[in-house]
C-alpha positions in Angstrom: 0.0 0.0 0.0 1.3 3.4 -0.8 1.4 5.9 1.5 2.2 10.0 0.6 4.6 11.2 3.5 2.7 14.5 3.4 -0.4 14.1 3.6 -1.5 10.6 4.9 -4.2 9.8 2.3 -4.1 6.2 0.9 -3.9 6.7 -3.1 -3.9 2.3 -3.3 -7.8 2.6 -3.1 -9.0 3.8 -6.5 -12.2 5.6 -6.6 -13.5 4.5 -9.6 -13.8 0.5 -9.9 -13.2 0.0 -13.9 -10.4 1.6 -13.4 -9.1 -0.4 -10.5 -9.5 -3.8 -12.8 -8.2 -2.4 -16.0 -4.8 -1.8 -13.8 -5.2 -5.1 -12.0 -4.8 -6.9 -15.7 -1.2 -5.2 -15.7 -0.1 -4.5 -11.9 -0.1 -7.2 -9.4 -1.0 -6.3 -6.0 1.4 -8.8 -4.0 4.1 -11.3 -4.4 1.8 -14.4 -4.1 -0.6 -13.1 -7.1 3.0 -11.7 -9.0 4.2 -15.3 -9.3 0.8 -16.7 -9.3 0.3 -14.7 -12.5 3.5 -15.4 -14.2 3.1 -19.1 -13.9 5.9 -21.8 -14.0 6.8 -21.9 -17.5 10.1 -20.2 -16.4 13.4 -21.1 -14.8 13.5 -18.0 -12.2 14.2 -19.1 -8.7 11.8 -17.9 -5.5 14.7 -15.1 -5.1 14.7 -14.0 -8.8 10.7 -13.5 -8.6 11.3 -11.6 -5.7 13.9 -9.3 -7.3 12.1 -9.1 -10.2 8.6 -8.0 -8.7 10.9 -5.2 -6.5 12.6 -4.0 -10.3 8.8 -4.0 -11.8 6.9 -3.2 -9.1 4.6 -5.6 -10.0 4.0 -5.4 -13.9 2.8 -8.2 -15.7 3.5 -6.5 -18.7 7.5 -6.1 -18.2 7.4 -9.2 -16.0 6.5 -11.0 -18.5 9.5 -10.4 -20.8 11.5 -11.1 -18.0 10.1 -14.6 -17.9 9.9 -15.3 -21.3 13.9 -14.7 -21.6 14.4 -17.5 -19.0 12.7 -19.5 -21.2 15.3 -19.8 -24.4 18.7 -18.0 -22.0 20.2 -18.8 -18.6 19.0 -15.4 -16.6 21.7 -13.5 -14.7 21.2 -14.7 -10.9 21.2 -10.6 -9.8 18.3 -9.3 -12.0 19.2 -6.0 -10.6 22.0 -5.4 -12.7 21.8 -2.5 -14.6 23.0 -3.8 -18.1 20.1 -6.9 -17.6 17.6 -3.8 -17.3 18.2 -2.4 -20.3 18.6 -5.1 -22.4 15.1 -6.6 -21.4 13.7 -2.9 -22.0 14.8 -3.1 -25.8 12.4 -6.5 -26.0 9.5 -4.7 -23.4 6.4 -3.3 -25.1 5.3 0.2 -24.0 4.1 0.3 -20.6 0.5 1.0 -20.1 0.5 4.0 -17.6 -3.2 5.7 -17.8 -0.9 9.1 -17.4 -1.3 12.4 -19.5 1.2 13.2 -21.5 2.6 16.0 -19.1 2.5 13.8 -16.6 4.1 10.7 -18.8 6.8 13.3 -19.3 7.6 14.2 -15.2 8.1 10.1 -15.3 10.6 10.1 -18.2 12.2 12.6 -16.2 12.2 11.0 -12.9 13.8 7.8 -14.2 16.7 9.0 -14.5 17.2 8.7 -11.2 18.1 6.2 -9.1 16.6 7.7 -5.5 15.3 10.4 -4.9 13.7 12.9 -2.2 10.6 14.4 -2.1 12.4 18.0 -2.5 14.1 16.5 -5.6 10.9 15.1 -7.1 9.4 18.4 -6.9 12.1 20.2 -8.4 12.0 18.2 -11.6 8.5 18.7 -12.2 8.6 22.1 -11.9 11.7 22.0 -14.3 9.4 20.7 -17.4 10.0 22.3 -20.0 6.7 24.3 -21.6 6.1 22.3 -24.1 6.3 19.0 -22.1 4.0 19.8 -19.5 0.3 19.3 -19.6 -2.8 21.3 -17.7 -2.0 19.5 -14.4 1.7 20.0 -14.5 1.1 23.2 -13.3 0.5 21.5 -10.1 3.8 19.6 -9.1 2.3 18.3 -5.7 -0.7 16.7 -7.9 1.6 15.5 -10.8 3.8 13.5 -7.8 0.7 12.2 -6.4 -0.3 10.7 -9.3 2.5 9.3 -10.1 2.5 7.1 -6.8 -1.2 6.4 -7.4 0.0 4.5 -10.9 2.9 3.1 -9.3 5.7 4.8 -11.6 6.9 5.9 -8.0 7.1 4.7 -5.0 8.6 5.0 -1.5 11.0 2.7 0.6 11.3 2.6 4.4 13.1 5.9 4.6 11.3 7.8 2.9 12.9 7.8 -0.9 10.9 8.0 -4.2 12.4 5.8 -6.8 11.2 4.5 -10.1 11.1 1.0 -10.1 14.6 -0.2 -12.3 12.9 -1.9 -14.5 9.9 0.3 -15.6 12.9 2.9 -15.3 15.2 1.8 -18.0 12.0 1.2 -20.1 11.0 4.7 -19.9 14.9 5.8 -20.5 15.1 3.8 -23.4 11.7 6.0 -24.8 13.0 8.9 -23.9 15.9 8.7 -26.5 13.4 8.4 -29.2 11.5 11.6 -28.0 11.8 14.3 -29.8 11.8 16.4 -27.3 14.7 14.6 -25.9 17.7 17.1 -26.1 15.1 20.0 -24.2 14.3 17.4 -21.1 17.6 16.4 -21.0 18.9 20.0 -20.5 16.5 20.9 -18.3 16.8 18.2 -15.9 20.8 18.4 -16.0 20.3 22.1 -15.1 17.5 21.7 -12.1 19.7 18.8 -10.5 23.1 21.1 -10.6 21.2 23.8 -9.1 19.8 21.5 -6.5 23.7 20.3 -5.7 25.6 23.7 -6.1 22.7 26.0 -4.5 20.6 24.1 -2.0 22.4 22.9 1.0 22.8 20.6 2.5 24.1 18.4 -0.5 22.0 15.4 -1.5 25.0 12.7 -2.3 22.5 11.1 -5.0 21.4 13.7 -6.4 25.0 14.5 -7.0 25.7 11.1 -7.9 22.7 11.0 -10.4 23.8 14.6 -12.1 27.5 12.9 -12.3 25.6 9.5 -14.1 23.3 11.9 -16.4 26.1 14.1 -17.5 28.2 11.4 -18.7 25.2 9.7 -20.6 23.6 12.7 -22.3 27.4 13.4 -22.6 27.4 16.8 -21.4 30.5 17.7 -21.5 30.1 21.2 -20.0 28.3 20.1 -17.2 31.0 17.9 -15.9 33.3 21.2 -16.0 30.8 22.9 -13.5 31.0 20.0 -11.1 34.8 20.1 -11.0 34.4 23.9 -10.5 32.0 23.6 -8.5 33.4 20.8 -6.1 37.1 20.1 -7.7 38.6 16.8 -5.8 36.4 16.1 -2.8 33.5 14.7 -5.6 36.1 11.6 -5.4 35.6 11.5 -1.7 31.7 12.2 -1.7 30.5 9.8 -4.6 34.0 7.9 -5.2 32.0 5.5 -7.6 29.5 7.5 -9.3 32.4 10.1 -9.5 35.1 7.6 -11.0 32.3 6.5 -13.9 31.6 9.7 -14.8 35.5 10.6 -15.6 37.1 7.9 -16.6 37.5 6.4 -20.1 36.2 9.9 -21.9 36.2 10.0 -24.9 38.6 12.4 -27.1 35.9 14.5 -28.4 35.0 15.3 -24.7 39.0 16.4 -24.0 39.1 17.8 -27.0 35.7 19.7 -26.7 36.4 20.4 -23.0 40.5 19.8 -22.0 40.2 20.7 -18.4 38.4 16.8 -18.1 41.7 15.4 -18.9 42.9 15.6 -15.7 39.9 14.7 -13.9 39.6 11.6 -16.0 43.4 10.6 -15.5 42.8 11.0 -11.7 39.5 8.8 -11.9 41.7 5.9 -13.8 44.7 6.1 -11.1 41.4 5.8 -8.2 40.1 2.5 -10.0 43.2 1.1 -10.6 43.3 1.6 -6.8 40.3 0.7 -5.4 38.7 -1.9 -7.8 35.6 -2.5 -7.0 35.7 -1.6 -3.5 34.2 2.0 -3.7 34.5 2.6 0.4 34.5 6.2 2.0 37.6 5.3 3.4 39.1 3.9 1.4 39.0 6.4 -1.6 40.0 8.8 0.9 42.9 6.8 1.6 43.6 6.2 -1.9 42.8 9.7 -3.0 45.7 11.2 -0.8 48.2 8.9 -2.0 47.3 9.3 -6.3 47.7 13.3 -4.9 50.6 13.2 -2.3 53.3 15.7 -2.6 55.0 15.7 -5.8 53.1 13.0 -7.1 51.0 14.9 -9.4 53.9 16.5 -10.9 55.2 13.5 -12.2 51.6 12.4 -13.8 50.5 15.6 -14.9 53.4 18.0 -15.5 50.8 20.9 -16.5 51.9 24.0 -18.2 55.9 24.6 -18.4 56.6 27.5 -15.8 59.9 29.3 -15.5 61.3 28.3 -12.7 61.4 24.9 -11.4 61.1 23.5 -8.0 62.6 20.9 -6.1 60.5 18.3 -7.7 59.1 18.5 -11.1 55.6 20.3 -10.8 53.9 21.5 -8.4 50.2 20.4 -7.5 49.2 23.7 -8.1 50.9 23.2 -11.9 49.2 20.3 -11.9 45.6 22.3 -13.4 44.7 20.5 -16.7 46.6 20.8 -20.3 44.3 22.9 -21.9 43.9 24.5 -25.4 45.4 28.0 -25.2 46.0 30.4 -27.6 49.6 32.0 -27.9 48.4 35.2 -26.5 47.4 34.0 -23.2 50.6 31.4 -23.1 52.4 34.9 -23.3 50.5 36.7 -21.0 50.8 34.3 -17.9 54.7 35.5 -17.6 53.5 39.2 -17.9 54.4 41.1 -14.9 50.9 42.2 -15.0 48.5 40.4 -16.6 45.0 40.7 -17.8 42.8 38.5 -16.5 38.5 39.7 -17.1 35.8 37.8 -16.1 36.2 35.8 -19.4 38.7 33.4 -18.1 37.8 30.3 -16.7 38.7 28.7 -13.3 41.6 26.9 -14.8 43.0 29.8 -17.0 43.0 32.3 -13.8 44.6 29.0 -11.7 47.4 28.9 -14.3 48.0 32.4 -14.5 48.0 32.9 -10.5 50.5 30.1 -10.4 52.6 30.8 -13.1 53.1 34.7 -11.0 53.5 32.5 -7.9 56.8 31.1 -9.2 58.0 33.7 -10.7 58.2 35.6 -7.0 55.6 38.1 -9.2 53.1 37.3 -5.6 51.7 40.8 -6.0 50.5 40.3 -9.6 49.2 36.6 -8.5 46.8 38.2 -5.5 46.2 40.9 -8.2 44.5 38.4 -10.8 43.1 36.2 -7.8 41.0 39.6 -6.4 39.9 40.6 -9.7 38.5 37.2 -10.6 37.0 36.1 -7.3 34.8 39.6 -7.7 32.4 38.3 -9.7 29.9 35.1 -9.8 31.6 31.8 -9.6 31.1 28.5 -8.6 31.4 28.2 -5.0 34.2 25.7 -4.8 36.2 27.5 -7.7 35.9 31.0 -5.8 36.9 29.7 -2.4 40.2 27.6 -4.0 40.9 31.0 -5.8 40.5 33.1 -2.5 42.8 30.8 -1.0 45.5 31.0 -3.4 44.9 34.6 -3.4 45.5 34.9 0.5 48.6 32.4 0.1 49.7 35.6 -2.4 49.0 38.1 0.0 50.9 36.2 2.6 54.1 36.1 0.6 53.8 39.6 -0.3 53.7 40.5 3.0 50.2 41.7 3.2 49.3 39.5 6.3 46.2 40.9 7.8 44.3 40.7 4.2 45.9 37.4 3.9 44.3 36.2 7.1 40.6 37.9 6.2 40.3 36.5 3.4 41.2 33.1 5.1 39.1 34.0 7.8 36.3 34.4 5.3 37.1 31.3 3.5 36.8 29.0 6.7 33.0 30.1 7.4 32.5 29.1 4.0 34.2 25.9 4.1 33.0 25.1 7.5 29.6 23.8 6.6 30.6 21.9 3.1 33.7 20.3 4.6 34.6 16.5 3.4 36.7 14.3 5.6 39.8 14.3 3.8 39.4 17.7 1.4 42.5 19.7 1.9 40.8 23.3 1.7 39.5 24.2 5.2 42.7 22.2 6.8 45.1 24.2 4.4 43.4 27.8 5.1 43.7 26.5 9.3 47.7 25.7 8.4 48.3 28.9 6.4 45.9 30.8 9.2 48.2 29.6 11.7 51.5 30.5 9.7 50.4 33.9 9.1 49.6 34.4 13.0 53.4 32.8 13.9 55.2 34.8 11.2 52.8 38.3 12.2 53.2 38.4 15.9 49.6 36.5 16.4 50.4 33.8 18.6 46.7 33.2 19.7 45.6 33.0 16.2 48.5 30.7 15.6 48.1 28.3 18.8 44.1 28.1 17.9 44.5 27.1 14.9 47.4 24.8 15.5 45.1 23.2 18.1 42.1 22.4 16.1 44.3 20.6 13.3 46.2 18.4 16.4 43.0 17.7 17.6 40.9 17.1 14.7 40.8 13.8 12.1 42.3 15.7 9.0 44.7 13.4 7.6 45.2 11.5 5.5 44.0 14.6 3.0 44.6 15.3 -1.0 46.3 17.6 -1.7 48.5 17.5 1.1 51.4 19.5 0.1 49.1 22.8 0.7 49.0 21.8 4.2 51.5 20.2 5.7 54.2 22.7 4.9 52.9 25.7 6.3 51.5 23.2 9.2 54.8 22.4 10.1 56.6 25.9 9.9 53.9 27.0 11.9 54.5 24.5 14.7 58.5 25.4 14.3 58.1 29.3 14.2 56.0 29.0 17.4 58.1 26.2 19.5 61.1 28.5 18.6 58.9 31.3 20.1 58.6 29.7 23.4 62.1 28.3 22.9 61.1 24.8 22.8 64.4 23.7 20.1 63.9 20.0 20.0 60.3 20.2 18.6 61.3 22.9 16.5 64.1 20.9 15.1 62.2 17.8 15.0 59.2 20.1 12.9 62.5 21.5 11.0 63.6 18.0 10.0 59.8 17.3 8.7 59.8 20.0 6.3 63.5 19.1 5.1 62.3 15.6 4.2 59.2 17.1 2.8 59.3 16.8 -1.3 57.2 19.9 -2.1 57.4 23.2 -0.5 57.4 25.5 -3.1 57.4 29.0 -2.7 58.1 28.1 1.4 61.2 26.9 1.1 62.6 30.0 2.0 61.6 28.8 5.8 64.1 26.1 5.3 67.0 28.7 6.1 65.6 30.6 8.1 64.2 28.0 10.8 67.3 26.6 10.8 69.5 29.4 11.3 67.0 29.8 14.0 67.2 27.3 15.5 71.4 27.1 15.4 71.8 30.2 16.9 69.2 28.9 19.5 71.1 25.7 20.4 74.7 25.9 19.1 77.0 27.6 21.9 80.5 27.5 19.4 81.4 29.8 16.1 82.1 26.8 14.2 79.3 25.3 14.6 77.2 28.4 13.4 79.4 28.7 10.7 78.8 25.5 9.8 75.0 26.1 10.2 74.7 29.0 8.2 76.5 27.3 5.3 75.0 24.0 5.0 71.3 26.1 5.5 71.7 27.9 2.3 72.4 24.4 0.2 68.8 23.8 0.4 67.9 26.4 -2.2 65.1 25.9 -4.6 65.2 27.4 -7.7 61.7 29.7 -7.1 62.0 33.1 -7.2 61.3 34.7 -3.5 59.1 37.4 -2.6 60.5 40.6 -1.5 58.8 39.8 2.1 60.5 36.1 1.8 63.6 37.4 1.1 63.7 40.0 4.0 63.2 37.1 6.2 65.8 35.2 4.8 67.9 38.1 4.9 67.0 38.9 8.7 68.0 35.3 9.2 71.4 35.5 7.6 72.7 39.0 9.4 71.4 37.6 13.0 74.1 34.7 12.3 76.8 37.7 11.2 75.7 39.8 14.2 76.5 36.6 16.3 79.7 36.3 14.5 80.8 39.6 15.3 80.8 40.1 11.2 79.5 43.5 11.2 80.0 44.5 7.5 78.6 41.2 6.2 75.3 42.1 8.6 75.2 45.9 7.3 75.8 44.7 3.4 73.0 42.1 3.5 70.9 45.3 5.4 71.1 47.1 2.3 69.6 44.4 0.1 66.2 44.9 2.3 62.6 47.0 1.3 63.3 50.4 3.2 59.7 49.9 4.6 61.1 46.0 6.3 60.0 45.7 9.9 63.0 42.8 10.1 65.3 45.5 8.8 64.5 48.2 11.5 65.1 46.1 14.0 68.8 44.6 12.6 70.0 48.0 12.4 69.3 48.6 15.9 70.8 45.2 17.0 73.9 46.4 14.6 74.8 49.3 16.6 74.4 47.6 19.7 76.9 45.1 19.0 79.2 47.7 17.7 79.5 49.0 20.6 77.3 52.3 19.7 75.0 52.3 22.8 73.7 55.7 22.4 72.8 55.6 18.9 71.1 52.0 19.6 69.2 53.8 22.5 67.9 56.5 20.0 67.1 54.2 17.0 64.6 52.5 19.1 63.1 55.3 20.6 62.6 57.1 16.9 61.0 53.3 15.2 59.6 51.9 18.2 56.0 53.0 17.1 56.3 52.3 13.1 53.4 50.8 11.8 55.7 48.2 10.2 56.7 46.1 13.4 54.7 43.5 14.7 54.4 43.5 18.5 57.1 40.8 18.3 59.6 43.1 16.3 58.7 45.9 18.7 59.2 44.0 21.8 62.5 43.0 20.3 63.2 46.5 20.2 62.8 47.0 23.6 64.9 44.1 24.3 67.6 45.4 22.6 67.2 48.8 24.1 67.3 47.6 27.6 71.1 46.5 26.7 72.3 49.6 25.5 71.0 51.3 28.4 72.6 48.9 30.9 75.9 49.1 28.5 75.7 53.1 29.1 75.1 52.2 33.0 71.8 53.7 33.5 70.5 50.6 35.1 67.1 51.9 36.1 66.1 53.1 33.1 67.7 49.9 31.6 65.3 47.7 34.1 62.4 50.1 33.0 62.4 48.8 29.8 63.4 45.3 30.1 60.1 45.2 31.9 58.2 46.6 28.8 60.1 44.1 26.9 58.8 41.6 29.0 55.4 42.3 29.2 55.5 43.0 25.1 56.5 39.5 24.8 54.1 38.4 26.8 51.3 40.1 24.4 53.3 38.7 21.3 53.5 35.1 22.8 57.3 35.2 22.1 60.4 35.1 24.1 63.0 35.1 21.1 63.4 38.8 21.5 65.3 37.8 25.2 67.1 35.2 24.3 68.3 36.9 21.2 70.0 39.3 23.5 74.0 39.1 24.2 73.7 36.5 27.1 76.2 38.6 29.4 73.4 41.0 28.8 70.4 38.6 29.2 72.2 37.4 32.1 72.6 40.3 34.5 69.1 42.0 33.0 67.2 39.1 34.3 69.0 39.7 37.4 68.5 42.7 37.6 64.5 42.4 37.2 64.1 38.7 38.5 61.7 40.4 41.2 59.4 42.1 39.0 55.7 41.1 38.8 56.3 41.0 35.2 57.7 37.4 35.2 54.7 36.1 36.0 52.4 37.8 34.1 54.4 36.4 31.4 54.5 32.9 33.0 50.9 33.3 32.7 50.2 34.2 29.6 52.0 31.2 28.3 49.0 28.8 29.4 51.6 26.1 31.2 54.4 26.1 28.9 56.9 26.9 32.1 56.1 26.2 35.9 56.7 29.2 37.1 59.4 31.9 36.4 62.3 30.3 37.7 62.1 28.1 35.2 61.6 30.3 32.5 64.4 32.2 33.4 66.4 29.2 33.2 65.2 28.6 29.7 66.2 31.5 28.8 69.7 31.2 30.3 70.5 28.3 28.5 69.6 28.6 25.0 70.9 30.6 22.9 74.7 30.8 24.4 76.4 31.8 20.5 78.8 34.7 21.1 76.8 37.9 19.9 80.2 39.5 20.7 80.5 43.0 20.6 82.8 44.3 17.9 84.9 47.6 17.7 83.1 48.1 14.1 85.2 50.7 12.0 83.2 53.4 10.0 85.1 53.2 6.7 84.8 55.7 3.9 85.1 55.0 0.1 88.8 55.1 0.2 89.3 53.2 3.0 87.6 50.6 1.5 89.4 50.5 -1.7 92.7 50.7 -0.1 91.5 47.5 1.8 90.6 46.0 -1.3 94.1 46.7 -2.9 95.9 45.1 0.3 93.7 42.0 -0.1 94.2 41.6 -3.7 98.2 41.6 -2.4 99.3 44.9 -4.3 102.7 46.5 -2.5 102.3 49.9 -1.9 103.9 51.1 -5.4 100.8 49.2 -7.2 98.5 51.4 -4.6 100.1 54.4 -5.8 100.0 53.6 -9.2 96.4 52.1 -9.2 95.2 55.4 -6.6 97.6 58.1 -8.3 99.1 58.8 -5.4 102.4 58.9 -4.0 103.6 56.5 -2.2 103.7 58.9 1.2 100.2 59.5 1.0 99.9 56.1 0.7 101.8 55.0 3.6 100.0 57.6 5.6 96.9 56.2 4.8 97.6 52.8 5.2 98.7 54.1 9.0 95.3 55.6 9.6 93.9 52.3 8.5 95.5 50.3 10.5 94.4 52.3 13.7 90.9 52.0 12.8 91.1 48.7 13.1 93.2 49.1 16.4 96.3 46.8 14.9 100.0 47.8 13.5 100.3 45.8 10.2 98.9 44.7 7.1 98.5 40.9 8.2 96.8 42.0 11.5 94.4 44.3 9.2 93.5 41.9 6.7 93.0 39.0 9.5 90.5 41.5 11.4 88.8 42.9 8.3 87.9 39.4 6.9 86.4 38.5 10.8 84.5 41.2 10.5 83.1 40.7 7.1 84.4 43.7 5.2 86.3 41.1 2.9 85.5 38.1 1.4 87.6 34.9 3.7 90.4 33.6 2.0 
């Protein structure tokens, strides 16, 4: 008996009783009578006839075919299968339906699916074309009831509407002869994307059935709009459905549509995988292996970009070959290209990509904001946002970056699939922004929900792991915890994609050298084998500053004062990272006062980041204790403290000379500002006792203090000549001087450096970094 889940009425008892026995001649109204009626010239067993009345819902009329096939051929022992179905609907006769023609056409439609809600079955009918719909079509609550009356639909237990299979494939095989064929087909293609790109929460088969109907109307286009519209994770929602629909296309679809090729290569790699075990988990599982790092750069090299990395091609190169004309091949390497709203998702991911490693990270977050502006597919705007945002962040633009992540998560919340990389990667790049901008409660929050959550294994894991990992380093560095950051450090050396972040490769661990290594040999030795792990990208002017900053703090250690001032100059004017070097520079030359008044006069540029600034108080608290104006020098030790305590940082102590460190945490061990900072580090240190001992022990390197000579041009070329070996009559010659200027100058040189001869002078230049080491 059939039942309608809104209103209750009981559409099995027919009102008028010649009608009732008409059907009765074609429908039979239980098993018993079914195989009663059927009789037992056949060779179906008790289970067949049970499968078979489920597939026919009854129907003498396309039961019968069924049985008369058994008769002369061996019947398949599932009579469910699909390809059984539509082979007995080429030898069924047309079904007797007593249905209008408008309604006849909201069950042609209807077939094509395999389940369906009650939402769903409402939306088709209302999606009837005009022509196709007759006087009570207008009526889509009507046209579904009658359809249930008749039998073309029915319910199951919970509560789905389905076609039975058989009556189903009979009506599909019509529908190819209608006429009207190409305008249903359309129309019921668009109404089901709608329903899965617009109408939340997603049905999973309605979205399998718009993945089936695609491939069989062989609507190309509309298989483009689902990977817009859901890119990888429809392998993880409908692995099956999703894995039919790609695979095996045929040329004129690539050819028609070339952004499929990659879809369909991915869908070939799953099934050799899986087989025929379609599981949730394990096409997750096998999904993040076919797209582990570097592994779709070696299937699907992509477009050829300038500047390789460390593997062959990065997943982001990895969008689809596509046809392009030579005028947009060109364009992609423009410093500033044009994008419009005419380009496609893939055309703006190529271009964004092909900026990204070129270091061009402005003109990448350029194109990503001027396409993301208008109307797109919900997936393709969101992955376009986010590589926009990963732009911003290497430009150095953090606070956009981290809205627009911000603004990506509360999208991505509600449509996240267990194993999609795009809400874990904009967490990991959320959390990197906070550790590298001074937010250490946006980093730690973040940082928490991916330990805590069940993220991996993901796709596309090489957008988050990297950033996951510097994050986790940057911020154990921060609370100078060095074995976890040199165990995260390790990770991300090992890691085989890293792209435009490799640049955190040298920083970290000069980091984390000058954190742990007490000896000058040993940085040395750090700061060297560091810069070996180069990839060839191009680095963003922000990246390099940091890699810069990293490099001079290893001079400054060092006592190689020239080599920290010449890498100085290669940094933006506007650098936070710079500021703050050119402080730390005059305090280890000795130059307390003019340290003392550099901070004061950037201490409130909008550049710094509270870390920077509390760094800058840090290193002002030294100068005044080197000047001996020890409460003014405790003063602002305390700011420094309590600054780190806001930044969630203690790197700008420890990076302080440790004779300095030493006697200022002396000197202020009583203040109440230990333990607010204890505090504010939610139970990284007992108490402050310890935390002073932390900060004691790491980070014993020399920082010595170095008499730092103020050379002028001519200085520096006489040095130059003395290094190259000239005697003093090849000065003269070279400087056009005679040779008593020249000795007189050499004299004056050789007090600047505070030694007698030209040995001693060349020996302390070179430790000093004004020339190159022998």
């Amino acid at each position: 008996m059939l039942i309608d889940d809104s209103t209750g009425a009981d559409y099995g008892a027919a009102s008028d009783p010649a009608l009732d026995r008409e059907r009765e001649q074609h429908v039979a109204r239980s098993f018993s009578g079914f195989s009663e009626a059927l009789g037992s010239e056949h060779k179906l067993t008790t289970g067949q006839l049970r499968q078979l009345y489920d597939v026919c819902a009854g129907r003498l009329d396309l039961a019968g075919v069924v049985a008369e096939v058994s008769r002369t051929q061996e019947p398949p022992r599932d009579l469910t299968d699909s390809s059984f179905l539509d082979y007995i609907a080429t030898l069924a006769p047309e079904p007797e339906l007593e249905l209008s023609e408008g309604d006849r056409c909201a069950a042609v439609m209807l077939s094509h699916l395999n389940e369906f809600s009650h939402r769903t079955a409402l939306q088709v009918i209302a999606a009837l074309p005009d022509a196709a719909k007759g006087a009570g079509a207008r009526d889509r609550d009507n046209v579904l009831m009658r359809l249930r009356m008749t039998g073309v639909v029915l319910t199951d237990e919970s509560g789905q509407f389905k076609v039975p299979a058989l009556l189903a494939a009979v009506l599909r095989l019509n529908f190819e002869q209608d006429p009207n064929s190409d305008d249903l087909a359309l129309a019921l293609l668009e109404t089901l994307l709608d329903l899965v790109e617009h109408a939340p929460p997603i049905d999973l088969l309605v979205l399998s059935d718009v993945l089936s109907l695609a491939r069989r109307f062989r609507s190309w286009r509309t298989l483009v709009k689902l990977q817009e519209s859901f890119g990888l994770s429809l392998y993880l929602m409908v692995p099956k459905a999703s894995s039919s629909a790609f695979s095996g296309l045929p040329a004129d679809a690539i050819s028609a549509e070339p952004t499929l090729e990659y879809f369909a290569q991915t869908a070939a790699l799953l099934i050799d995988h899986l087989g025929e075990s379609f599981g949730a988990d394990a096409a997750r599982t096998a999904l993040a292996d076919i797209t582990g790092p570097g592994q779709l750069g070696d299937r699907f090299p992509g477009p050829n970009l300038e500047a390789p990395s460390r593997s062959r091609s990065s997943v982001f190169t990895a969008v689809p070959r596509m046809a392009r004309t030579a005028q947009s091949s060109s364009s992609a390497q423009n410093s500033t290209p044009v994008v419009g709203q005419s380009l496609d998702y893939f055309e703006v991911l190529e271009r964004i990509v092909s900026c990204a490693n070129s270091g061009q990270h402005v003109e990448a977050s350029g194109i990503g904001l001027e396409w993301s502006a208008g109307s797109k597919g919900s997936r393709a705007l969101l992955v376009v946002r986010f590589l926009t945002a990963v732009s911003l962040f290497h430009s150095g633009q953090d606070h956009r970056a981290l809205s627009i992540l911000h603004r990506i998560e509360a999208a991505a919340v509600g449509s996240h699939v267990p194993g999609d990389f795009l809400l874990p990667a904009v967490m990991a790049w959320s959390a990197l922004v906070g550790a590298t901008s001074g937010d250490s409660e946006t980093a730690d929050e973040y940082l928490a929900r991916l330990d805590n959550g069940d993220w991996f294994p993901l796709i596309l894991d090489e957008l988050v792991r990297p950033p996951l990992l510097i994050a986790r380093a940057l911020r154990a560095l921060a609370l100078l915890d060095v074995d976890t950051a040199r165990t995260e450090y390790a990770a991300l050396v090992e890691f085989p994609e890293l792209r435009s972040l490799w640049v955190f490769l040298p920083i970290i661990g000069r980091m984390v050298a000058v954190m742990s290594v007490p000896s000058e040999s040993g940085l040395l030795f750090a700061n060297d084998s560091v810069e070996q792990r180069q990839s060839g990208l191009r680095v963003s002017a922000a990246g390099k500053d940091l890699m810069i900053s990293s490099r001079s703090l290893v001079f400054i250690a060092l006592g190689q004062l020239r080599w920290a001032e010449l890498e100085l100059e290669k940094m933006r004017l506007e650098s936070g990272e710079r500021i703050v070097l050119m402080v730390r520079i005059e305090l280890a030359a000795g130059r307390f006062s003019d340290a003392n008044s550099l901070a004061d006069t950037w201490f409130y540029h909008q550049c710094l980041t509270p870390t920077l600034r509390s760094e800058l108080a840090a290193i002002k608290a030294a100068a005044l204790l080197r000047m001996e104006k020890l409460d003014e020098a405790i003063d602002e030790f305390e700011t420094a403290i309590e600054l780190c305590s806001w930044a969630g940082s203690l790197l700008p102590l420890a990076l302080l000379p440790h004779d300095d460190r030493k006697e200022l945490i002396e000197l202020s061990s009583r203040s109440d500002a230990w333990d607010q900072i204890v505090a504010s580090l939610d139970g990284h240190f007992r108490n402050k006792e310890e935390l002073m001992k932390r900060l004691l022990t790491v980070s014993a390197a020399p920082f010595r203090n170095a008499s730092f000579p103020q050379l002028n041009s001519a200085e520096a070329q006489l040095l130059e000549y003395l290094a190259t070996g000239y005697s003093i009559a090849q000065i003269s010659q070279e400087s056009h001087q005679v040779t008593g200027t020249v000795k007189n100058r050499l004299s004056a040189l050789y007090r600047k450096f505070g030694v007698s001869g030209k040995n001693e002078v060349l020996a302390r230049a070179r430790s000093m970094g004004f020339i190159a080491p022998t």
